[in-house]
C-alpha positions as CSV (number, residue, x, y, z in Angstrom):
1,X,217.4,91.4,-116.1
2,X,216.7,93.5,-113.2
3,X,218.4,92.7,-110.1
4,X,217.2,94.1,-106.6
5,X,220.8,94.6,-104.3
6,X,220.8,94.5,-100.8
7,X,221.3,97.4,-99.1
8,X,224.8,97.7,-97.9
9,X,225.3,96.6,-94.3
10,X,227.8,97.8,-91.9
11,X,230.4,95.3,-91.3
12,X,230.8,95.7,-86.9
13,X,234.7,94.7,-86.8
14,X,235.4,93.8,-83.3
15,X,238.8,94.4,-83.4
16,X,240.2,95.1,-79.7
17,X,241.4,98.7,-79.3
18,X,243.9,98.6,-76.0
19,X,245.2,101.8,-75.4
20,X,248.6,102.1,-72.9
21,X,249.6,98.5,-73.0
22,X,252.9,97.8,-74.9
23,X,253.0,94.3,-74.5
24,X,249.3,93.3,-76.0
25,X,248.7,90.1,-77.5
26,X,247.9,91.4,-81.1
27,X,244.0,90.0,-82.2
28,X,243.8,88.9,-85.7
29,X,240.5,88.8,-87.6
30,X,238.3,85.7,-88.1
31,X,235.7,86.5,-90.9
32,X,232.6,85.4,-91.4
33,X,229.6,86.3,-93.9
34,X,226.6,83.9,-95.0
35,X,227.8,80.4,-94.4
36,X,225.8,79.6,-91.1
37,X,222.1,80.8,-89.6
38,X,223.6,83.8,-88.6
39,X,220.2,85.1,-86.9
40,X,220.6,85.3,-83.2
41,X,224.0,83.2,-83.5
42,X,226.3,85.9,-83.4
43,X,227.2,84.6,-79.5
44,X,227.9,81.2,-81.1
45,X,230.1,82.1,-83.4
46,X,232.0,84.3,-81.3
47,X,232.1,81.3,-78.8
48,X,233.4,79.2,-81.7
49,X,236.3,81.6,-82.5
50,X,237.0,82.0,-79.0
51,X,237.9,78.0,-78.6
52,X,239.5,78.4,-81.8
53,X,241.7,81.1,-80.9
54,X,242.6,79.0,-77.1
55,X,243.0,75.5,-79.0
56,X,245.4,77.3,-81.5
57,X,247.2,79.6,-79.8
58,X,246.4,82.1,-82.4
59,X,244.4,84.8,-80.8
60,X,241.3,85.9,-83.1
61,X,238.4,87.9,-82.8
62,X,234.9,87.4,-85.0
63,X,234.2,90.1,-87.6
64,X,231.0,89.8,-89.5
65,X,230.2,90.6,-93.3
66,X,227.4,91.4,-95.2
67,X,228.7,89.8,-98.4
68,X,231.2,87.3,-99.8
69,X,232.8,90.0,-101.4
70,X,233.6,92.1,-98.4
71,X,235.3,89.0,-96.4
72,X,237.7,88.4,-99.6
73,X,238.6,92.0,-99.2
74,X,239.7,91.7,-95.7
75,X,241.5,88.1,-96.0
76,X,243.4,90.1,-99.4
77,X,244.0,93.7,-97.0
78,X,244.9,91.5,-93.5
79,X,246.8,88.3,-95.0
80,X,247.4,87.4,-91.0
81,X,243.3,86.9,-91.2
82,X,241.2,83.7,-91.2
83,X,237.8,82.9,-92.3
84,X,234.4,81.3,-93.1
85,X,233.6,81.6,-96.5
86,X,232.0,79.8,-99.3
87,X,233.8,77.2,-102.1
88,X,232.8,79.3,-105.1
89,X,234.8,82.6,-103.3
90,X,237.4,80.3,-102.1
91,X,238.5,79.3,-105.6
92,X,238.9,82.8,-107.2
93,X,240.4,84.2,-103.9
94,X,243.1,81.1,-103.5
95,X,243.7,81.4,-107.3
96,X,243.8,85.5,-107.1
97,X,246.1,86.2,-104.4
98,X,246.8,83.0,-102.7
99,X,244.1,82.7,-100.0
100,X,244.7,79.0,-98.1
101,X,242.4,76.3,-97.4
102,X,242.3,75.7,-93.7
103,X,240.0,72.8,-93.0
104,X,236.5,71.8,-94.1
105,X,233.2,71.3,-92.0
106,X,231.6,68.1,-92.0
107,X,227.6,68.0,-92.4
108,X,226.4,64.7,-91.6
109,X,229.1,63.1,-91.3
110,X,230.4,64.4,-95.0
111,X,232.6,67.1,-96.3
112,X,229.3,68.0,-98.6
113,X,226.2,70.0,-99.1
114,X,223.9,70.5,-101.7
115,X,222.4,73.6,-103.2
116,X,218.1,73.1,-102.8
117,X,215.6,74.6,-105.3
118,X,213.2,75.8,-102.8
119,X,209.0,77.2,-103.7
120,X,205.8,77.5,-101.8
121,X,203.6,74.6,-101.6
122,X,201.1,74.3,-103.7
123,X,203.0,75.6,-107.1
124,X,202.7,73.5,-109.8
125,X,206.2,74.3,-111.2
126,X,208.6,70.7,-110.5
127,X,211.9,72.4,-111.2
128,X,213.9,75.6,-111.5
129,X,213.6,75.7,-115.4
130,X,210.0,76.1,-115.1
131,X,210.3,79.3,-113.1
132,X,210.9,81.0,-116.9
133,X,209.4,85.2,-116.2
134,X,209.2,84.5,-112.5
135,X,211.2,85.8,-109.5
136,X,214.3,84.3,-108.6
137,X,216.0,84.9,-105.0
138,X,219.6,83.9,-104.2
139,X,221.4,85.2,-101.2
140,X,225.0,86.3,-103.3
141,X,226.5,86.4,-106.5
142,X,229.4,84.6,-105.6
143,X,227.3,82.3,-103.4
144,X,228.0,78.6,-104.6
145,X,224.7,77.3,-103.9
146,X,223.0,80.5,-104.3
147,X,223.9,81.7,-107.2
148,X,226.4,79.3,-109.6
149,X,225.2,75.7,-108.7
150,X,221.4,77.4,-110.3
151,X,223.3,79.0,-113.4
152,X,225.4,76.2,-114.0
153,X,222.2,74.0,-113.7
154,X,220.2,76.3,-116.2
155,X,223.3,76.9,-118.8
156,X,223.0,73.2,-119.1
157,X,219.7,73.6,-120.8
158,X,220.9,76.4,-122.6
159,X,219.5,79.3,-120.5
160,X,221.2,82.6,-119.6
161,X,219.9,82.9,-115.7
162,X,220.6,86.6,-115.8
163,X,217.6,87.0,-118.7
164,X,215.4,84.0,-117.8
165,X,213.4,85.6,-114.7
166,X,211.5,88.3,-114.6
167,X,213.4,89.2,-111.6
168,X,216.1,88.2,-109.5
169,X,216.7,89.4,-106.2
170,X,220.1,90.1,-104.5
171,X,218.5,88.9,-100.7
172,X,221.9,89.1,-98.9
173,X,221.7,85.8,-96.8
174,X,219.9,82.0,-97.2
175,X,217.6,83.2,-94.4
176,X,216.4,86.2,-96.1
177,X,216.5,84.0,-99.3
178,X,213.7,82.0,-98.0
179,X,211.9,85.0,-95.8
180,X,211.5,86.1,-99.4
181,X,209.5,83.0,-100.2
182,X,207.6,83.2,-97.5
183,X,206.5,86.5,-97.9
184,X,205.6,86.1,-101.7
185,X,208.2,88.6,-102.1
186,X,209.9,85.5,-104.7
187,X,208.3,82.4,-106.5
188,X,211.8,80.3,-106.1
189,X,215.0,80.5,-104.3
190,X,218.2,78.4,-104.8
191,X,219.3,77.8,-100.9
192,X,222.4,75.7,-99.2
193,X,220.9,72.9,-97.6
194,X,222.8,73.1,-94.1
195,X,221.1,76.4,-93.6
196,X,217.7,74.8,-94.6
197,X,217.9,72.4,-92.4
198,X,219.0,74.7,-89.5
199,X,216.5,77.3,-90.1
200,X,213.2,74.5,-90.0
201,X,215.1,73.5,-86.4
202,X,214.7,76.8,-85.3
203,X,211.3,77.7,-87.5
204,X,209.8,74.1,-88.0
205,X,206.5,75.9,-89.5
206,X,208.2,76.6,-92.4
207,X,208.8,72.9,-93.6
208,X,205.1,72.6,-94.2
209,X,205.0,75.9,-96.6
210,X,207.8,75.3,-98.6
211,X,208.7,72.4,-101.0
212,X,212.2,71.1,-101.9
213,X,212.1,70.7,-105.6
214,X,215.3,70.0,-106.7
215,X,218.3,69.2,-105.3
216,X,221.6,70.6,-107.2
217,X,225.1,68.6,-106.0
218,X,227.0,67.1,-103.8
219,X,229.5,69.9,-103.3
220,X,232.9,70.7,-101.2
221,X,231.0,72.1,-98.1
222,X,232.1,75.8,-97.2
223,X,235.2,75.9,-96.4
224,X,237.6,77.8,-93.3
225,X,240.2,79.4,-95.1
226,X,243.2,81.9,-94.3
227,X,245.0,84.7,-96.0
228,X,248.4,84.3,-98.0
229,X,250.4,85.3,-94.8
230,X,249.7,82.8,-92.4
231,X,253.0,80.4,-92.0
232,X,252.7,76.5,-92.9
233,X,253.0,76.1,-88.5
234,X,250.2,78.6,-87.5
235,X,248.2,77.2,-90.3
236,X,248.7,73.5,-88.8
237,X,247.8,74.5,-85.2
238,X,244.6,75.6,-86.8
239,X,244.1,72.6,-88.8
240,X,244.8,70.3,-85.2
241,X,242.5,72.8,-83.3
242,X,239.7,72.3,-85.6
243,X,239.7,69.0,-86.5
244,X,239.9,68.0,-82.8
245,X,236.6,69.3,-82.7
246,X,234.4,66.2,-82.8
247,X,230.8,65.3,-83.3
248,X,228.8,65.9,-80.2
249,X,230.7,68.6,-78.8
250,X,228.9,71.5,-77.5
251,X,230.5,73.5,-79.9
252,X,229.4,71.5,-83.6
253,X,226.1,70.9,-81.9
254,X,225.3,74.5,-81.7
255,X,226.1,74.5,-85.4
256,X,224.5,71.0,-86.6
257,X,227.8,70.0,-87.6
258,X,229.9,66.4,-86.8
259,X,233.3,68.2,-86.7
260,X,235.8,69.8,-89.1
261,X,238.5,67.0,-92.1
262,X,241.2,68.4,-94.4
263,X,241.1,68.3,-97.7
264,X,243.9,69.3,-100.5
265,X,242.8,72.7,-103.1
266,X,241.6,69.9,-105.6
267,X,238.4,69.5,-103.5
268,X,237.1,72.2,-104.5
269,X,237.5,71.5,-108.4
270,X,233.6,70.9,-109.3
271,X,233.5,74.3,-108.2
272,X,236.2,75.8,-110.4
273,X,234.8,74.2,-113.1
274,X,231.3,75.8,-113.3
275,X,232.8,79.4,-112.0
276,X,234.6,78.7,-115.4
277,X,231.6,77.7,-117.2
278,X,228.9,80.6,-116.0
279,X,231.3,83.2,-115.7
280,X,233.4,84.8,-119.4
281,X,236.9,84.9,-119.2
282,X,238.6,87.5,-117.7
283,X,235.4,88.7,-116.1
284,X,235.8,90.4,-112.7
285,X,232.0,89.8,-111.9
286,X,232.8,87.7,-109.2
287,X,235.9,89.0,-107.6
288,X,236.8,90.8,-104.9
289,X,237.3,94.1,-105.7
């Protein structure tokens, strides 16, 4: 297999540098990589931490990542950190060094998603299995919808998704994931379904050149997690901040989603199950490193 990598982006930290004042309320990192449209909703999302960060009393500060990799790094480096990530990093990073579950987004009124098997109109393949020699794109390695929900799906059937295309394509986000469809660049993408349905809001065109094939889940949405230091009471003013978040608020509208629920580590035990399935013991393929 030959896989095509994204170049590697530069992470802007926005970590406040205050020069000359002793007594400054100390900013702690809230990560975020692929897990919302992230094109043009860097304001959001800063505007998100920022309510956080009041509704907490836990002053944070957005940092954004160009991989799922790079936010487990910091979460591992910063323990005092939070973060957006995805279910399949989640449970090798809380089962590697400890990283917390902090509450999980609701989408549609569920804690769940789905990963979609997305291809141009017109194609006469019906599912991801008949893509065999083609071009496959998936937004991260360690992406749960991206990448393992499709392997696990395809190992099923016996096929190795690391020799079944012709190519794969490491597109670094869902949105370039389906620019890449678009373009020709790929014949089929595996895609989370919140950003789908996020992206056709903002580009409705694009509903009427792709096709939803097949539809791979439910699974725990992405989750907002924390690193091994944060205390049991910091880590409950978070949980309260978010989950008082409701639908309708100016806030979950700008994301498209009804609010944030708690859920224990066991949630996310679908996806520790295929992670243990598509990926060989002892294998560091997936970790951070």
């Amino acid at each position: 297999m030959y896989t095509i990598c994204k170049s590697a982006a530069i992470a802007f930290l926005l970590f406040p540098i205050i020069f000359g004042q002793a007594h400054a309320t100390p900013m702690h990192s809230f990560v975020v990589s692929d897990v919302v449209v992230n094109s043009g909703q860097a304001r959001q999302i800063e505007s998100f931490v920022h309510l956080l960060s009041e509704k907490s009393g836990y002053p944070m500060q957005a940092v954004f990542t160009s991989n799922y990799t790079e936010l487990s790094n910091i979460l591992r480096e910063h323990p005092d950190a939070v973060g957006w990530t995805c279910g399949a990093p989640y449970v090798e990073d809380h089962k590697a060094y400890g990283q917390q579950l902090i509450a999980v987004p609701l989408f549609h009124g569920k804690p769940l998603y789905h990963s979609l098997i997305l291809a141009r109109k017109g194609r006469p393949e019906k599912r991801l299995a008949d893509f065999k020699g083609e071009v496959l794109a998936y937004s991260d390695i360690r992406s749960n919808s991206g990448f393992v929900s499709p392997a696990y799906a395809l190992l099923g059937k016996h096929i190795d998704i690391s020799k079944y295309f012709r190519l794969t394509i490491d597109t670094g986000s869902h949105e370039n994931s389906i620019a890449a469809l678009l373009s020709g660049l790929a014949d089929v993408a595996a895609v989370d379904e919140y950003v789908w349905v996020e992206y056709v809001k903002a580009h409705p065109e694009a509903a009427g050149k792709l096709q939803e094939l097949e539809r791979m889940g439910p699974y725990p949405f992405t989750p907002v997690v924390a690193g091994h230091g944060i205390d049991e009471r910091t880590k409950k003013k978070l949980q309260d901040a978010l989950t008082s978040m409701k639908a309708g608020s100016q806030i979950m509208l700008s994301f498209g989603l009804d609010g944030f629920t708690l859920e224990p580590d066991s949630f996310y035990a679908p996806i520790a199950k295929m992670l243990d399935a598509i990926r060989p013991e002892g294998s560091n393929a997936g970790h951070a490193q």
